[in-house]
Structures are given as C-alpha cells and as structure tokens.
N, C-alpha and C positions, 0 to 999 in steps of 0.2 A: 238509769237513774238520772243520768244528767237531762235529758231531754225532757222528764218529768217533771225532777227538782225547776225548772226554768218555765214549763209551760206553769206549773203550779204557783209561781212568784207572780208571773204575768199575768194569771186570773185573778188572784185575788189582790194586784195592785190596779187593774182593772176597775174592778169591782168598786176600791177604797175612791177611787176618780171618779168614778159614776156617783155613789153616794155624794162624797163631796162637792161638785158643781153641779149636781141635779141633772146627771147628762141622763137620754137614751141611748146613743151609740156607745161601743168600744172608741178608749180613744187611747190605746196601747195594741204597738203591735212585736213581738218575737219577732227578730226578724237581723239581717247585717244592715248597714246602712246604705253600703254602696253594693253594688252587685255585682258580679263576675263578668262583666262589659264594662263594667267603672260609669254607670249609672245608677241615680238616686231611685229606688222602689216607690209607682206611685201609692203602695200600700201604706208609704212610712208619711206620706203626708198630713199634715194637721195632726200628728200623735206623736207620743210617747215611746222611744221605740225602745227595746231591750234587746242588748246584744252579748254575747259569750266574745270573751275577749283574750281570757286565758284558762287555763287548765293547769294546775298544779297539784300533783302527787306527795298527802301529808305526811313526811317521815318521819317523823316524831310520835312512835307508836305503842302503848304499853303493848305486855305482853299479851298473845291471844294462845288458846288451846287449839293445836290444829289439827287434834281427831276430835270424831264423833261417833258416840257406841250408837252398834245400829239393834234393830230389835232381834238379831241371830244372838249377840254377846261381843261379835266380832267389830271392829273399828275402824272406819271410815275417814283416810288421810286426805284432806283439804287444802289447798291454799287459805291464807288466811284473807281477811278483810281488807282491802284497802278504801281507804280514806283521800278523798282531793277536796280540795278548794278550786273555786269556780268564780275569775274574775268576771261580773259584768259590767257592763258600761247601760247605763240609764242614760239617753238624750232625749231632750225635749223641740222637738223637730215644729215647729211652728212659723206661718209667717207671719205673723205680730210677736215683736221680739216680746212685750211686755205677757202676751198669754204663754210664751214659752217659760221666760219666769215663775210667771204664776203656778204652773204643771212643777215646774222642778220644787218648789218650793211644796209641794203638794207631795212630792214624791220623797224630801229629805223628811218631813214629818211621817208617812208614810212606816219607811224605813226606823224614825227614832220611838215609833210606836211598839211594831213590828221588828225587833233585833231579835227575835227567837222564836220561832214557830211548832210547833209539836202536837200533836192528837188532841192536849189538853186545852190549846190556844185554839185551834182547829179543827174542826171534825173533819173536813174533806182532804186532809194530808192523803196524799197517795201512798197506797200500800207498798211495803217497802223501805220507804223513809219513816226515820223513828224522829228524826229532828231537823231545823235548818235554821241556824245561826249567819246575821247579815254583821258586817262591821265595815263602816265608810276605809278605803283606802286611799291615803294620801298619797298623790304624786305628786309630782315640782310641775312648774308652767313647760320646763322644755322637756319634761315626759308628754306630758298631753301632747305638747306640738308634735310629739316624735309617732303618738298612736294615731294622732289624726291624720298626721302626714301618709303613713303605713295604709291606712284605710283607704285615701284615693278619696276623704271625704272633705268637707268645708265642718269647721268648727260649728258645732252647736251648743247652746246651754245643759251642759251635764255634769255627771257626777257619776265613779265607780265605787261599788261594792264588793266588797268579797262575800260568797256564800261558803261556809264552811263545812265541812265532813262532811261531804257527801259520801253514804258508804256505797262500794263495787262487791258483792258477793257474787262468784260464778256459781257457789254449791256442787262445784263438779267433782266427781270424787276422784282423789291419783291415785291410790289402792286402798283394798284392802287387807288391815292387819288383823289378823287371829287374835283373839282374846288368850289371855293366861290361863289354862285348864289344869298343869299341874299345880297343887298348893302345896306339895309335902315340902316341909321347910327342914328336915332332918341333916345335918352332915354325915357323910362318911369319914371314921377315926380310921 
C-alpha cells in the first residue's frame, strides 16, 4: 500500500503540473534525492521530486473485530488492521531558483485543494485504499537542517506532508475457530 499510496500521489500531482503550466513532459519524479553513492539522480533534474522520508505506525486505534465468519459457520482469527502515517518530503529540484518557487507554490495549492482524496474525489484510487488524507507538517529551520544534513543532500525549495492512514491488511488467517453449535441454554438443578 505504501508504494501505491506514493506512486498514486505522484501521478496525479503530476498531472495537476501538467495542466497547470501547459507542460507535455512529466516534471515530477518518485524518487530519494541523493542516491546510495551520495550522488544527485540525473532523473531528479528540472522536477519536482517526492520522497518517503518517514514511516510511522498509527496507535491511536478504535476497536476492530478480529474474527471473520467464513461460509462453513466457522471463524476466521485475524490480525487486525494497521494504520501508518507516511512523512514525505516534496522538493522542488530546479536550476532557476525562481521556477523552483513557482513549482512549490504549485504544489502548496495542490495539496490545499487536494487535503482528502477518496473514490468520490477520484475514480483511479487504487484498489485497496478507501482514503488518503495530506496535512502540511511543521518542522523548525534546525529540523530541516538536521533531514538535509541526514540526506547527503544541498538544501532545495520544499515542503513536507504527512499522508495519513494508510491501511496494512495481510487477510492471513491465525486460525480457525469453530462456530457455537450447542444452543441448549438449560441449567442443571
């Protein structure tokens, strides 16, 4: 779901940047910014690049049913659902500082258009995902300095989001339990 939930963000922020400057190319790419040799991707040049930056597991969960009757009568023991939040980092990788501007600002309306995404808003959600909630996260100047640092990267015009609940179902069953077949509710006196 995560790899979904991200390419899905990515197309159709894609998309909102094409429409809006009249482009024919992609000018957004999925992608880390530096790369595992501590080189800059020349993929990530002249675009908009989107990166997963953290992963957090929602613990804050009402309660879920963690059987499911199967068509024998008999019940089906689950793990239940979990739920994460998926920090990304949106940079606007450009070398005319003033077009990187202009993209981020493209991409903060984007986003304040786009705060909830769902089947109704959407018809190409990928199956699976019932919803996907964005909300800007604030960090301080010496967080940023400490992710950018962390990255191995040079500061560019950005801004992160959180995408929220993303749900994880395995559907794997851990047993099964036998259905109730006696009813007699009688005590013995």
């Amino acid at each position: 779901m995560i790899n979904q939930s991200l390419q899905f963000t990515s197309k159709l922020l894609g998309q909102f940047l094409k429409n809006r400057f009249g482009l024919d190319e992609d000018k957004i790419a999925l992608n880390y910014l530096v790369d595992v040799n501590g080189n800059f991707p020349k993929m990530n040049q002249n675009k908009v690049v989107l990166s997963l930056i953290n992963i957090e597991k929602e613990t804050n969960q009402p309660f879920y049913i963690q059987n499911r009757q199967l068509n024998s009568g008999n019940y089906s023991s689950f793990n239940p659902v979990e739920r994460y939040n998926l920090d990304i980092l949106i940079s606007s990788n450009f070398e005319d500082y003033t077009e990187s501007l202009k993209f981020l600002d493209a991409i903060i309306y984007f986003f304040q258009i786009n705060n909830y995404l769902d089947a109704s808003s959407s018809s190409s959600i990928p199956e699976g995902l019932s919803k996907l909630e964005f909300e800007y996260e604030k960090i301080s100047y010496h967080q940023m300095h400490s992710l950018w640092t962390a990255m191995g990267a040079k500061y560019q015009p950005s801004i992160i989001y959180k995408m929220k609940l993303i749900k994880i179902q395995g559907n794997e069953t851990i047993e099964i339990i036998p259905a109730a077949t006696n009813t007699n509710n009688s005590v013995a006196v």
